[in-house]
N, C-alpha and C positions, 0 to 999 in steps of 0.2 A: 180112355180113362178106366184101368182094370180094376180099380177101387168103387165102383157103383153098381150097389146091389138094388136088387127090386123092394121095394116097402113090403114088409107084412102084411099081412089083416090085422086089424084091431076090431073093437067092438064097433066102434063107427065107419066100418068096410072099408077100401081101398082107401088109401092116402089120395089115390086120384079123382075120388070121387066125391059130390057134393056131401055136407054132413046133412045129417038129419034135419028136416025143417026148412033146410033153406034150398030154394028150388035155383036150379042150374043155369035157367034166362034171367035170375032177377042178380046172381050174380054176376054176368056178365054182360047184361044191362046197366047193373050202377056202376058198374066201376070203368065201363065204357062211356057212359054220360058224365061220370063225374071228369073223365079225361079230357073228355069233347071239350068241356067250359075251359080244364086248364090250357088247352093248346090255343080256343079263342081267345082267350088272353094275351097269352102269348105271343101269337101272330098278328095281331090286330096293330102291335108296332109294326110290323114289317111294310103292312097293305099301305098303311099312312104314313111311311117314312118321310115322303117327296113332301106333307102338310108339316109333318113334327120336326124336319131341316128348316122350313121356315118361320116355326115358331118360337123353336129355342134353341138356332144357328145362325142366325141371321144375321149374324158380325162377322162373317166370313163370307170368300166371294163363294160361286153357286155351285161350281164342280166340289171344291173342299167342304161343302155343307153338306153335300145327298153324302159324300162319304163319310163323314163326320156322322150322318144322322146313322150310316149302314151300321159305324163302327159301335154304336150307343144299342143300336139294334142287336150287334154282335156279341157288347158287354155282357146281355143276359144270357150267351151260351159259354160265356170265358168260364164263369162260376159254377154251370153246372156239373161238374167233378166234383168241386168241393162238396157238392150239396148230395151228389152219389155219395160220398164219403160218409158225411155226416149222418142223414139219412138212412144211408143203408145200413152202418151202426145200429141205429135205432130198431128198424125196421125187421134186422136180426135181432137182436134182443130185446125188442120190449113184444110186438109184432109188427105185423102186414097192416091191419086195420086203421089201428090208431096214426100211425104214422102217415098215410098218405090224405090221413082229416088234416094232418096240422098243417102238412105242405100244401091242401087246397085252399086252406085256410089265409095264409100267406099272397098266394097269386093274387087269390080275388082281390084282396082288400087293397094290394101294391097296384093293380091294376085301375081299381076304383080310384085309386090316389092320382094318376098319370092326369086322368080326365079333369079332375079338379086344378092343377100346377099350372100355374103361373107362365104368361110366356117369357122371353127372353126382355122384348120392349117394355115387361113390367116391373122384373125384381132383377132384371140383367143376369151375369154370370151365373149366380145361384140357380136358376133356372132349366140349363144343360146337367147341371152335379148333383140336384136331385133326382131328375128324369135318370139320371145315369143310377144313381144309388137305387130305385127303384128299380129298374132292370136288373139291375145284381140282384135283388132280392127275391123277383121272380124268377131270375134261374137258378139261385138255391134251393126252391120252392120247387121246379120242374125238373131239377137234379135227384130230388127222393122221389117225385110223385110215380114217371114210368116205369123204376122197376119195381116201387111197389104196388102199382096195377097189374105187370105182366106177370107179376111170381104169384100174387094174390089168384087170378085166372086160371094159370097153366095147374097153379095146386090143386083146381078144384075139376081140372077135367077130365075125362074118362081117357084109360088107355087108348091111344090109335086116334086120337082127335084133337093132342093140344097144337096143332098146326093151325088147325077151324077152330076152337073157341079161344086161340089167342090172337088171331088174325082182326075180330073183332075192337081186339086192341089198337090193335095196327090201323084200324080206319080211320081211328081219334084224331089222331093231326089231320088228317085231310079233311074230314067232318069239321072238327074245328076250324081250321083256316075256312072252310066253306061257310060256316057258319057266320065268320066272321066277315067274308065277302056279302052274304045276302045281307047282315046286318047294314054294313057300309052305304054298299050299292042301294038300298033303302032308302035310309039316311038322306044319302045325297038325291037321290030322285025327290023325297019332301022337302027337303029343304030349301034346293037349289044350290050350285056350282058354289053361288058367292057368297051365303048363308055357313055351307060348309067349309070353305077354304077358311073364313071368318071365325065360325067357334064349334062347326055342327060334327065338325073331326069328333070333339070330344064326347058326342053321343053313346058312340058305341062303346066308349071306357066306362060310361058311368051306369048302364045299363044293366053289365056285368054283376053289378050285387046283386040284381034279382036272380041273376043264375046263380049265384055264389050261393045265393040260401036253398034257392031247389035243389044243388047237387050238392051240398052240405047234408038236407036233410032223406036224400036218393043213399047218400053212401053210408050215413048212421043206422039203415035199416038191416047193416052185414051183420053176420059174424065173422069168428076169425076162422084165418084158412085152415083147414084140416090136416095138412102136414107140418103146421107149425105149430097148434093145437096141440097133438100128438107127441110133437118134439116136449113143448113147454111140458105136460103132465107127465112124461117119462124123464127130467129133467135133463135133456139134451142140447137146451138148445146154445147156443156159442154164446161163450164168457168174454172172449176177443175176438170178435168177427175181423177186425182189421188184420190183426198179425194173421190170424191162420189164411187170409184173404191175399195176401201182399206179402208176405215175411217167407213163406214157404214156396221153394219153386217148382212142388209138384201140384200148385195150385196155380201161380204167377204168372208161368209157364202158357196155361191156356187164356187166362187173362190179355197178354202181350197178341196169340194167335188169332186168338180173336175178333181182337182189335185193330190188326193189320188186314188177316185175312174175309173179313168180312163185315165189319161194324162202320170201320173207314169208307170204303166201298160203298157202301147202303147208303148213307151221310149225306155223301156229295153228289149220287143219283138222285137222293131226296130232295135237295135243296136246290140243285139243277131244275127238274121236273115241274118242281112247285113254285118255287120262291126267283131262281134267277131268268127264267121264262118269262115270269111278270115283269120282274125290272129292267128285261131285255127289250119288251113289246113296249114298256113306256118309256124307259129313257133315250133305247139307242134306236129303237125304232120308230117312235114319237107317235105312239096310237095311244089317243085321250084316255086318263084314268079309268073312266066308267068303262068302255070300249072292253078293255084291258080288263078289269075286275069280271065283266059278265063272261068273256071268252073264256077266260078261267075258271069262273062256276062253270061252265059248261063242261068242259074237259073233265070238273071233278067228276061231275054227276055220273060221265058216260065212265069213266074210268076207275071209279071206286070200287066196285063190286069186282073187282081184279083182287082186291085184300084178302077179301073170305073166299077167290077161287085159290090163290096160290098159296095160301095158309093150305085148304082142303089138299090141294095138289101135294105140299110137303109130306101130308103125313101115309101118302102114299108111294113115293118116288124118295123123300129124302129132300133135308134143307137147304146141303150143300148146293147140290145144280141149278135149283133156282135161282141163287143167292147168285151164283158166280157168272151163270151165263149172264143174268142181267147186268154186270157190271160189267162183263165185256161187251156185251152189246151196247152199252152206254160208252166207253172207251172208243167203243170201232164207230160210234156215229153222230156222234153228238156235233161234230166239225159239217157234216153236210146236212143235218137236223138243222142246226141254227140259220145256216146262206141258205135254207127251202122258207125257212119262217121267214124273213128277210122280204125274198120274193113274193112270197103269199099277202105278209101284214103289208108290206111297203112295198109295191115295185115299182113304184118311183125312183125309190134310193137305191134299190139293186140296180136299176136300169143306167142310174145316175152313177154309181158307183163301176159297171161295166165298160160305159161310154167314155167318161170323164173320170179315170181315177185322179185323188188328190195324193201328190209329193209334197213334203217340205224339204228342203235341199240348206241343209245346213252341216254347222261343225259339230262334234257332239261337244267339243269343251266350252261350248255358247249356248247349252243347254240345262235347264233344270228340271227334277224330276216332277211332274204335273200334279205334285199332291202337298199341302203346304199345313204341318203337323200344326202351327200357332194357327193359322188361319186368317193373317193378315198379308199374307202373298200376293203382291198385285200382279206378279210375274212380267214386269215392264221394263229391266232393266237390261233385259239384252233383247237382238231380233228375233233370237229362237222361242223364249219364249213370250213373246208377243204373238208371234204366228201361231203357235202352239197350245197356249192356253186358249184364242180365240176359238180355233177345231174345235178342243176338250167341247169348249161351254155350247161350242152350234150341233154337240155327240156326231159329224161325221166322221168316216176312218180313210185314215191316212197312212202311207209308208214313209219312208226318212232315206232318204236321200245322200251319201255322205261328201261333204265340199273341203275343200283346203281351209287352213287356220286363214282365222280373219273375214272368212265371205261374211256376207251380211245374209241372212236369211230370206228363203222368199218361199209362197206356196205356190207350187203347178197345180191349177184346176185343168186338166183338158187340153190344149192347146196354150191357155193361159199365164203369162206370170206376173205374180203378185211381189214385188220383193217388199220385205217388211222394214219400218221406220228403225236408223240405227241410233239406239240412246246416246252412243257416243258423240252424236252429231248433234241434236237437238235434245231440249230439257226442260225443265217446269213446265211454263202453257202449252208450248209451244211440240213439247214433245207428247203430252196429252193429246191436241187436236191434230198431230199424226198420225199417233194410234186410232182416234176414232174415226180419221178418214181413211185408214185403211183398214179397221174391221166392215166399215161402211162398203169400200170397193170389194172385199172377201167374200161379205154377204150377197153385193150387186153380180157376183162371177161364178156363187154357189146357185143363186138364182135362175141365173142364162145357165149353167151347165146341169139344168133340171133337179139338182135335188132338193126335194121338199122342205119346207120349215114342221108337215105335220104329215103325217098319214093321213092318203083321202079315205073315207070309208065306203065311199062311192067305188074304187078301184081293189079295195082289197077284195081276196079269194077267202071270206069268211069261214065255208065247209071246209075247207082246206088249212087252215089256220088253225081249224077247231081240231081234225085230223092229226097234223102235228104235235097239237097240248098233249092230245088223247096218247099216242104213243110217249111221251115224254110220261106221262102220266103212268101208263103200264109198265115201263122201265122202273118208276118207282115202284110198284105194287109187288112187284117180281121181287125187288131187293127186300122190300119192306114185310110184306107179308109174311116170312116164315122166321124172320130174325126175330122175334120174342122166343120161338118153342124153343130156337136155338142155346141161346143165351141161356134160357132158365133147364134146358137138360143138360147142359155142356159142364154145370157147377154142382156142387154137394149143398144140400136143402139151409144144411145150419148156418152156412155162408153165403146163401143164395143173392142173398138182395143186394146185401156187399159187393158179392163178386162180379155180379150180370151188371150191376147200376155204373161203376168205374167205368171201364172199355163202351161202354153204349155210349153213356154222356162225354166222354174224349172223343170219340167217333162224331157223335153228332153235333155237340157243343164246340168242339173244337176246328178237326176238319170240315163238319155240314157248316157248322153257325159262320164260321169267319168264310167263308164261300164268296158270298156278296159283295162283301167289302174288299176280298182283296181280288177278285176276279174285276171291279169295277175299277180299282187303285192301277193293276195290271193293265188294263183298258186305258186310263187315263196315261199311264206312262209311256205306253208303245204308240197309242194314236188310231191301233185295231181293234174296233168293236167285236171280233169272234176273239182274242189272243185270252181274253180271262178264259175260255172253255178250256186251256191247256189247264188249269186247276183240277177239274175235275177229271179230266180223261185220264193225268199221271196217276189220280188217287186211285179212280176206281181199276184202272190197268193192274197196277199194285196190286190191291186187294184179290182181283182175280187170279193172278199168278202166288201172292202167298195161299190165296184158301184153295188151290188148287192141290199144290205138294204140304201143306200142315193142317190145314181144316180136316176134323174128324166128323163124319155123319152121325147123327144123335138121333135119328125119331123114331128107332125101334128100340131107347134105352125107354126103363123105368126110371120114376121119380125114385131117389135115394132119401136117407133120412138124413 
């Protein structure tokens, strides 16, 4: 970008540097705590989704509820663009400060709301269409809040180190989601299993206001950033941050680059790393909730301090390499990362799955797809999916087999075959207690050909498990850590918040956020517990070949005005 020049001096010294009075850690202390709380919020759906499917989905059978719950889970990254949009509006023309009060202001209180909601068996339907209206309203709220933490930061840092005091930033999610694991894992350890499945979930939502008022009253101790400061008293600062943002394409331009070449990329390494490890370890690999929740505090603990080295590492080496190698590296491994977790968490089921793989041997036109958008899909009215939905619901992974029109469906366990009840033949009772003496014999054959109904924890490779998160973990840190300085040096200051907030929140919101859900949907339709990793491996591949030939290196620019 031949158009960014270095900031003057003013009488308040370097644009990059803290203003008068206000000291440099207490800047990126509050605005890093105050992030901490919004991401706890945030995540604290995700940890409890498998409780909040059962509380306010419960009218649907059990695979279309966890995705149902991902997809409500997802809702709150659909909106976070709009809320870039809006937001960064704001955040351009009024400032940095006030704008990221009003959006923490929002979270918490949407969040506090979640804890309080009704479940499904009490006010019925209305029950899902709130929970879901409040999620939109937290990701409008989380659509303004990160870029105006990470512009508010990067403004206030000294030449040669917004890598390290934006990095900072960059731990917030992870700190958050960890915070909100220790919260959980708490919880249920006082409570008990059937205390919390019962109501003790909504602990950790209502708790939230006490943070909501400490880092209300952490971030009202700021001033405003000193290059927006500077802009507003020289009267600079953008009258249309949207059009000059979006309407011009020597702005646009980097916007689309960025968001291909490197925002995209970080996203779905992030949401891999963190968020679909977990739902991997519990759904498909059946290791108990708590199990799952502590192995993953673990991984953050040993793996976070990756944030502040590769942040540090950008502003010596450059943002680019970082960024890109980890997304290839994430591309090139993630397919033999997940069959080592497999082995480690469960080798039961890898054992079970090597010995005995399951076929379904069916037609595909006697098939439907395993995901049922009303949620009243009993999936019983052919043999494919009979045999098919049962797999889904007992998570093992199966291949598909292809037969002539007309066969009747059946499953190979091993040597085994199961063929499935044909509805054409039998119907009302009768076809019922078919089905349920042959999910009965499926389970009796999944049984004898060893695969588990849970993970022993007696047989897992714990350090080795932990090993695993940890790299999955530093693949995030790598993506994650230099993408704030990126962002905020890559754009011109008077449309900063505008410009970095769009592509971040489509990146993460978008490509990160709907991850889960449809990585798990993918899963459900092919019957391959590893086939959702093809989500992430195409994005972040992507991402590495665009930010290889279009990404421009930025960490020896100055802040412009």
């Amino acid at each position: 970008m031949a158009d960014i020049k270095p900031i003057p001096n003013s009488a308040e010294g370097d644009a990059g540097t803290p203003t008068k009075g206000q000291n440099e850690k207490l800047v990126i202390a509050a605005s890093s705590l105050g992030t901490v709380f919004e991401w706890y919020d945030f995540f604290l759906y995700g940890l409890l989704a498998t409780y909040i499917s059962a509380q306010f989905f419960s009218g649907v059978n059990e695979t279309t509820g966890f995705i149902f719950a991902l997809g409500a889970f997802a809702a709150g990254f659909a909106v976070r663009p709009f809320g870039a949009l809006v937001f960064g509006r704001i955040g351009d023309m009024v400032g940095r400060k006030n704008t990221f009060l009003v959006t923490m202001g929002l979270m918490g209180l949407a969040t506090f709301a979640v804890g309080l909601l009704p479940s499904y068996a009490t006010i019925g339907v209305a029950a899902p269409i709130i929970l879901i209206g409040l999620r939109l309203l937290q990701g409008l709220a989380m659509g303004g809040e990160y870029g105006g933490a990470a512009t508010y930061v990067a403004e206030h840092a000294p030449e040669g180190k917004r890598g390290l005091y934006t990095s900072w930033i960059q731990t917030t999610a992870t700190m958050g989601l960890f915070a909100a694991l220790l919260i959980v894992i708490g919880t249920r350890t006082l409570l008990g299993e059937e205390v919390f499945k019962a109501w003790g979930w909504r602990v950790p939502f209502l708790v939230s206001i006490i943070l909501l008022a400490v880092s209300m009253w952490i971030r009202m101790q700021l001033n405003e950033s000193p290059v927006y400061q500077k802009m507003k008293d020289e009267g600079k600062t953008s009258k249309a941050p949207l059009t000059e943002a979006f309407a011009k394409w020597g702005n646009l331009k980097w916007v689309i680059i960025v968001l291909f070449g490197a925002v995209a990329g970080q996203a779905v390494v992030w949401y891999t790393g963190q968020f679909y490890a977990l739902f991997f370890l519990e759904k498909m690999l059946k290791v108990d909730g708590a199990s799952t929740n502590i192995l993953i505090a673990i991984a953050l603990i040993i793996g976070t301090p990756g944030f502040v080295f590769f942040g540090w590492l950008s502003d010596k080496i450059g943002r680019k390499p970082i960024i890109l190698v980890g997304c290839a590296l994430a591309a090139l491994t993630y397919f033999p990362t997940f069959h080592a977790l497999t082995k480690a968490a469960n080798p039961a089921l890898a054992q079970a799955q090597a010995s005995a793989p399951i076929k379904v041997v069916v037609n595909d036109a006697d098939c439907s797809v395993q995901f049922d958008p009303v949620g009243r899909n009993k999936f019983d009215t052919k043999s494919c999916d009979i045999a098919k939905s049962f797999l889904a619901k007992s998570g093992v992974s199966y291949t598909k087999v292809d037969a002539p029109a007309g066969t009747v469906a059946s499953i190979k366990i091993g040597t085994e075959t199961l063929v499935a009840p044909d509805p054409n033949m039998v119907t009302g009772a009768d076809k019922k207690a078919a089905i349920t003496a042959y999910q009965d014999s499926v389970k009796a054959a999944l049984d004898k050909a060893g695969y588990p109904s849970k993970a022993d924890p007696a047989t897992m490779n714990k350090p080795l498990v932990i090993a695993i998160l940890v790299y999955l973990v530093l693949l995030v840190t790598a993506v994650y850590g230099p993408i704030a300085a990126l962002l905020v040096e890559i754009f011109p200051s008077r449309i900063r918040y505008t410009s970095m907030s769009l592509p971040y929140h489509i990146g993460n919101g978008w490509f990160g956020g709907f991850l889960p859900t449809t990585a798990f949907a993918m899963v459900a339709a092919t019957g391959d517990i590893y086939y959702g990793l093809w989500y992430p491996v195409l994005i972040a591949g992507l991402s590495a070949v665009v930010g290889l030939f279009f990404l421009p290196e930025t960490f020896k620019r100055r802040l412009d005005e």
